[in-house]
N, C-alpha and C positions, 0 to 999 in steps of 0.2 A: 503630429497627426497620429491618429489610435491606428490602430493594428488589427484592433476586434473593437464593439462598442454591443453591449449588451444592457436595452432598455426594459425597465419596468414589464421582471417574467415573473408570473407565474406560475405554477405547477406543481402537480401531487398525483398520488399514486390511489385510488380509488377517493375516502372521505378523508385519508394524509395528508395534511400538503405538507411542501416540501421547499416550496420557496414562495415569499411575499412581495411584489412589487422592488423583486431585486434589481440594483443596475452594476453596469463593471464595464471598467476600460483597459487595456494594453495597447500599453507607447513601443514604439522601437524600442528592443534592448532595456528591458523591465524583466528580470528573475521576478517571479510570483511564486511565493510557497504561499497553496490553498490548503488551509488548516480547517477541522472540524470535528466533535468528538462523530464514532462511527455511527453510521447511519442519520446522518443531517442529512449528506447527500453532496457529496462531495462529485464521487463518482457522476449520476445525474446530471451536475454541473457539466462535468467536461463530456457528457453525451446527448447534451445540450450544443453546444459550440460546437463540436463537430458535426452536427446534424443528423446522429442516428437516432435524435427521441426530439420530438418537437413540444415546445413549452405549450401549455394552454393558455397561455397573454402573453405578449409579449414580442420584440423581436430581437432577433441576432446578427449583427451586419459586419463583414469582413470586409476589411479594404479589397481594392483588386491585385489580380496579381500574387499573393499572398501564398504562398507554399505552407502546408499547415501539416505539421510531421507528429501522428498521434500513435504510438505503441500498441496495436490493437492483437491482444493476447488470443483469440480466436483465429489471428490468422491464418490460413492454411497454408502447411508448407509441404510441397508435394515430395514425397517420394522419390528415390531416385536423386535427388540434385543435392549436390554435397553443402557443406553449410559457406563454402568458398562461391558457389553459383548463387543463392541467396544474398550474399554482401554484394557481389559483384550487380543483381537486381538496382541496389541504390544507383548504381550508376547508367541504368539503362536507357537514359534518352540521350545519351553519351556516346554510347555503341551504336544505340539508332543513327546519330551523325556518321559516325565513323561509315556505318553500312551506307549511310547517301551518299558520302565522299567517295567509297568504290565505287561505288553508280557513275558517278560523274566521271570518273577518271575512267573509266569504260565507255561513255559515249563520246571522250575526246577526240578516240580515232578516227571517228567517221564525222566531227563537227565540220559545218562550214567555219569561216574566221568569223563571221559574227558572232555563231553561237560559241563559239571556242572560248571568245571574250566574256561571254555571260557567264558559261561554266567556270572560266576560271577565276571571275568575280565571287560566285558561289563558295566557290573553293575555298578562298579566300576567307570568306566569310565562315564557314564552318570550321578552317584549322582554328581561324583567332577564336572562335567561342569553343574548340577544346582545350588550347592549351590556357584560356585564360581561368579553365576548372582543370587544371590539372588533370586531364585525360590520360595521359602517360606518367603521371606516379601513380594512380587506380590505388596500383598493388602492396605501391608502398603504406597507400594509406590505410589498406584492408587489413594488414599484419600487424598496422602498432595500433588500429582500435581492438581487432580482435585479441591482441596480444595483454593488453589492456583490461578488458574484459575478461579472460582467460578462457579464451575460444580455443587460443592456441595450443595449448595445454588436452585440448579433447582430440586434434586436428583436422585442418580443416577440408579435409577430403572426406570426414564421417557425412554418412546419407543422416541427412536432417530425422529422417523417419524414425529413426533409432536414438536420437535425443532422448533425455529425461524434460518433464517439466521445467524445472530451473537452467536447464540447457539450450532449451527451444527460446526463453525468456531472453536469456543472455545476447542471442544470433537476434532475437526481434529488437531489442535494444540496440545493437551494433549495427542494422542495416539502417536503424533510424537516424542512428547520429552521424552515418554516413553520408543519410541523402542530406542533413545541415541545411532544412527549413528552416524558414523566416522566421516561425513558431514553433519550437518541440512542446509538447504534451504529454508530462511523464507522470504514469497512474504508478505510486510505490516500486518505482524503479531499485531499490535495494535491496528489497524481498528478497530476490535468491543472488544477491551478492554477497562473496564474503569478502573480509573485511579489506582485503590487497585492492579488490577491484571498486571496492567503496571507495578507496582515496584515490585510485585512478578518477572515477568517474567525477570528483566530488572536483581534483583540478580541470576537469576537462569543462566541469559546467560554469565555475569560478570566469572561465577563461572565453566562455561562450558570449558571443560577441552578436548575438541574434536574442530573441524572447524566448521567455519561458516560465509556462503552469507549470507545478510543481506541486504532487499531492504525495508527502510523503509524514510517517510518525516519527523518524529518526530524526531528532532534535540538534542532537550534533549536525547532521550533516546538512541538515533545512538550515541549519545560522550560517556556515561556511558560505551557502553558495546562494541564498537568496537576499534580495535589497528590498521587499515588500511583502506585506501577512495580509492575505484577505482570508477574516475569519466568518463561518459559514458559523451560524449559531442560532436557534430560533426560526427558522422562515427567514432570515437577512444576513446580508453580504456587508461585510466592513472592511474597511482601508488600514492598513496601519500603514506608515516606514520603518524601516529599519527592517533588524532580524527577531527570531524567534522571543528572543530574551526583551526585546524592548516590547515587543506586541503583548509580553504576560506584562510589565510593567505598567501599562498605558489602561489595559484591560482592566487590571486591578485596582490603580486609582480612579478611574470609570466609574467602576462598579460599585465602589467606596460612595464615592458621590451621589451616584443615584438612590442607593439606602438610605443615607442621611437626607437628603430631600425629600423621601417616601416619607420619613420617620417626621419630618417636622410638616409635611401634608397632613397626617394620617391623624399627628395632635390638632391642627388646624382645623377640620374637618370633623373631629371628637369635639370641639370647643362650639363648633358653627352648630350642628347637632344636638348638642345640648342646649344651646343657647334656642334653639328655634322649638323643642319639646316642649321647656319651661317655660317658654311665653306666646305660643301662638293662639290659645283659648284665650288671653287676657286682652280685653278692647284696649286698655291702655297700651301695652306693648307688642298689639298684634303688626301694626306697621312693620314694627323693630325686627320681627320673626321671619316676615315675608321678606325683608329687605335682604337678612341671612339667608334663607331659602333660595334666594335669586343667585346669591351669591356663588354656595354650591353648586347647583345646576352650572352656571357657567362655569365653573374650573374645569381647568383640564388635568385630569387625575393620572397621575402617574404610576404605571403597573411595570410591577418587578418579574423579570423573568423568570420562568418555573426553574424553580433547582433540581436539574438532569440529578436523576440517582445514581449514585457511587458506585461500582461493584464492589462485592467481598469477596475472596477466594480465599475458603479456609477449607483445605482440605483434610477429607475423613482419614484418620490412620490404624491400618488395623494392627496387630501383635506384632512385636517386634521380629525381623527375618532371621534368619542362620546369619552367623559370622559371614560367612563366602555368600559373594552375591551371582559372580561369574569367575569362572577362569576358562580361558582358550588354551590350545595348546596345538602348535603349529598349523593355527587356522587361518585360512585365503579364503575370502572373500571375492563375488563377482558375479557374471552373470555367464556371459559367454565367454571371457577371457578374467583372468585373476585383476584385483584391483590393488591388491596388497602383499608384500612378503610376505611368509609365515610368521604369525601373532602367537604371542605368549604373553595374554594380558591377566592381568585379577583387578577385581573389584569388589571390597570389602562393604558390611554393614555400616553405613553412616557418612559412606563417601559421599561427595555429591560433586559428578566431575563435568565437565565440558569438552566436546569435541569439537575443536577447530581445525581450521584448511581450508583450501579453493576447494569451488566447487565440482564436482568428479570425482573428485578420490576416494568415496564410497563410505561418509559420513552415515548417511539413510540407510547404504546397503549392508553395514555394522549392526547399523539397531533391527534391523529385520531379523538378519543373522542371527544374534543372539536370540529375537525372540521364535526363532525358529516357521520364520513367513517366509524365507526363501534358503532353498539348502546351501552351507557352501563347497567350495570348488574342494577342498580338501580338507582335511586335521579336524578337530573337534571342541564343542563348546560345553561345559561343565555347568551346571548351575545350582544354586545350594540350595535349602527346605526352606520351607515356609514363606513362600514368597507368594504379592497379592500386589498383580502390576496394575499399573494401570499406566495409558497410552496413548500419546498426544499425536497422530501419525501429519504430516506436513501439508500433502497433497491430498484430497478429498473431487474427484475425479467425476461422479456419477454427480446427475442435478438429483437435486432433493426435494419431493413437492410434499415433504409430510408439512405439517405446521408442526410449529417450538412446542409445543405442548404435546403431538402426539409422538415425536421424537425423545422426549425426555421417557412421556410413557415407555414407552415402546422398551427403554432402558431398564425403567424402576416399576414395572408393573404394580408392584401394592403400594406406591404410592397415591394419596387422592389428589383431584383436581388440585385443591386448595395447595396442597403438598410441593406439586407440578409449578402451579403457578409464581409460588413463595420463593421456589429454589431461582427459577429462570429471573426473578426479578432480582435477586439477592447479586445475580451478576450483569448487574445493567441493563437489563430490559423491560423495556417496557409495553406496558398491554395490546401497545399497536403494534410491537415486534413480534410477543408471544402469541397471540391470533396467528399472526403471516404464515405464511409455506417458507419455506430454508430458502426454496430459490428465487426470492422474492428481495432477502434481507440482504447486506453488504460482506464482504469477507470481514469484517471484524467484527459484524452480531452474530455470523456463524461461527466465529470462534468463539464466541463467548458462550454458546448454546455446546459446543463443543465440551468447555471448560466445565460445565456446569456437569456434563456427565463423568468428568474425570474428579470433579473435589465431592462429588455425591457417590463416591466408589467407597470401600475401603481399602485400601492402598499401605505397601509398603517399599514399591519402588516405583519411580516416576521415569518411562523413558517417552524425552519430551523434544520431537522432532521442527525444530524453529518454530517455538508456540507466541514468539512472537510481532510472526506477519501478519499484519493486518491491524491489529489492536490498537489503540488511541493512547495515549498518553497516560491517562489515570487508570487505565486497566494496566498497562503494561505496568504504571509506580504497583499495584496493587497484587499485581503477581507475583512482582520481583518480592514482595514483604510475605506472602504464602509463603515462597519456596522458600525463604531463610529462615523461617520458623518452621518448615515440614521439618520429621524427625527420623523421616526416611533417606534413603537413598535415593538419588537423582544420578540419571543420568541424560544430560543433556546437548540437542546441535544448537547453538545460535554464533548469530554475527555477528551479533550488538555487544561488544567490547562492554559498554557501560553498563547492560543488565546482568549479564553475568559474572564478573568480576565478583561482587558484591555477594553472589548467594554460592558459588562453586570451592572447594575443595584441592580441589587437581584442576587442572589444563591438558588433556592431549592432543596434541598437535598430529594430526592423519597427514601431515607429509613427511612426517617423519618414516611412517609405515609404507607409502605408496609404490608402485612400480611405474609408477608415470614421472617424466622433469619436471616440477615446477620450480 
């Protein structure tokens, strides 16, 4: 029996659409990795199913009963309540028991034996349905997801308020896998993971013994833990089995086939065509023409999907820098409290390094540091001539209602239109993206509207704050081929083992440097 059953939707976003007559099913215990280059509408989907955006046809019917656990990034988390109160929220109709059962054990004293018997029938009733959810390990279980996650590592009496972005994510992630609905719902859950809590989470979903949508671009981690690809492509939703690797395999022989049928229609069709040109004036073979004519008409013509443009990221490089690109020199890092021992680092002309470690340990607040957007706690940062940054920053905070085109202006004033337009399309977008407003488009068209301001700079170092979350697939292979041919310096955070390996230089490891245990 399904779980979810989604009929013939629907929907788009003024004269967009965004889905054609799609349908979709979830069985008990079905991993879904929902794939699709960005901006199909991936997201949409799952705001779809959960009910905060209603399709224009269509319907969406959940079983009953059905606990549906969706990560929703807006959540508000108040002030005041440590990130220990939050986790401990997953468990709240748990404690609501617990508070009935003092109730009742309060009105014991003055029961008649009738009621004495109901109450303690009640009673009864409410221990077995806590200890049968483990109500008294709570805590146990609060420490190895947060521990997991590396909550613990921040600790877990910090006021939520004073979270970073990727922190807040981490605690919204960790209350959901706590409350262990029937369904989790996880919109790019590895974003601000780094790579320890990627493999935690990668056995926990391996092992997850409930359902689960899965909208993520990490390839690796999409094959470990999912058994099903529904790929979003066009206006329609497709089935595969298996994992990531089988779904490019299936797709590709697919796609093979319907070319080669296009191609022998398309001679077919050129043969019928000609045959009905050169004989439908002549009375002797006008029968012959019309019999052809009929024939066209009725086929049913097979149309090849539009081929989504590629992006290019080939960025501008200007004069080469000074030798020395940075050196520190017993420099800490932080904000209110130090993040790091005293740094004595260099980084030369032609390096191109990577910053790894959990996250906390002041990755971001490194590259601010250096570039001098927040002071630090102590010692000082040296930087050499001739340098020409340009700056991938991670978090993008304020909504953005410019459109792509007045946003690029806004960057390259003597640019023209045509200019504007050429560049935005060069990295995948297209005319329904470049019209839009920023906060209209998906986190991975606004990276690429991003991107396009940073390879239209001229540049001779790149500090590139996880460029990339959000991206699809072919943007990320197309990045990763920029940055190995840039002839600058890089200095870059990412978590993806696989993209960086291939374009970096050096590795530093931030827990080497930290003041915190991990």
């Amino acid at each position: 029996m399904s779980i979810l059953t989604v009929k013939n939707v629907n929907h788009g976003f003024g004269d967009r659409a965004i889905f054609e007559d799609v349908s979709f099913r979830l069985l008990k215990g079905e991993h879904v990795g929902l794939i699709g280059a960005n901006g199909e509408g991936k997201s949409t989907f799952m705001n779809i199913i959960t009910g905060s955006l209603m399709p224009d046809e269509g319907t969406v019917t959940w079983s009953n009963k059905v606990r549906v656990g969706y990560m929703d990034q807006h959540a508000k988390l108040t002030k005041g309540m440590s990130i220990r109160d939050v986790l401990k929220g997953a468990f709240k109709y748990l404690f609501d028991m617990e508070a009935e059962m003092m109730q009742i054990t309060d009105k014991m004293a003055e029961a008649s034996p009738e009621e004495l018997e109901k109450l303690m029938e009640d009673m009864g009733t409410i221990q077995d349905t806590l200890d049968n959810n483990g109500f008294y390990t709570i805590d146990i279980k609060i420490e190895s997801v947060a521990k997991g996650l590396g909550l613990t590592d921040i600790g877990l009496d910090k006021d939520v308020s004073d979270l970073s972005g990727g922190q807040r994510t981490k605690v919204l992630l960790a209350k959901l896998l706590l409350e262990n609905p029937d369904i989790l719902l996880l919109d790019e859950p590895t974003n601000y993971l780094d790579e320890e809590h990627i493999e935690w989470l990668k056995r926990y979903l391996k092992d997850y013994e409930n359902a689960f949508i899965l909208i993520s671009h990490d390839i690796p981690f999409l094959n470990e833990v999912i058994n099903l690809i529904y790929h979003i492509d066009n206006r329609k939703l497709t089935r595969y089995v298996g994992d990531y690797d089988n779904f490019q395999r299936v797709y590709e022989a697919n796609k093979k086939q319907i070319e080669a049928a296009y191609e022998r229609q398309q001679q077919e069709i050129a043969k019928l065509e000609d045959f009905v040109a050169r004989n439908k004036a002549r009375v002797a073979t006008t029968g012959m023409a019309k019999s052809r004519q009929k024939q066209l008409d009725k086929m049913e013509r097979i149309e090849l999907d539009k081929e989504k443009p590629k992006p290019e990221f080939n960025f501008k490089e200007a004069r080469a820098a000074g030798k020395l690109i940075f050196e520190t020199r017993k420099l800490v890092i932080g904000y209110d409290e130090p993040l790091t021992r005293p740094l004595n680092l260099m980084m030369e002309r032609g390096q191109k390094i990577a910053l790894v470690g959990a996250n906390g340990l002041g990755k971001t607040t490194l590259l601010k540091s250096l570039l001098g957007k927040i002071p630090p706690i102590s010692g000082e940062v040296e930087l050499g001539d001739y340098q020409y940054l340009g700056y991938f920053e991670q978090e993008i905070k304020e909504a953005n209602y410019n459109t792509c085109i007045d946003e690029l202006w806004k960057e390259f004033p003597a640019f023209n239109q045509y200019e504007v337009r050429s560049a935005l399309a060069k990295c995948g977008l297209m005319t329904k993206h470049i019209e839009s407003k920023m906060a209209v488009l998906s986190g991975g068209e606004q990276a690429k509207v991003r991107l396009c301001k940073l390879i239209n700079k001229e540049t001779n170092i790149l500090i590139l704050d996880e460029p990339t979350n959000h991206l699809d697939v072919d943007a990320k292979d197309e990045l990763k081929r920029a940055l190995q041919e840039y002839k600058g310096s890089i200095l870059l955070v990412c978590h993806e083992p696989e993209f960086y390996r291939d374009v970096v230089t050096d590795i530093w490891n931030c827990e080497d440097w930290t003041t915190k245990i991990v």
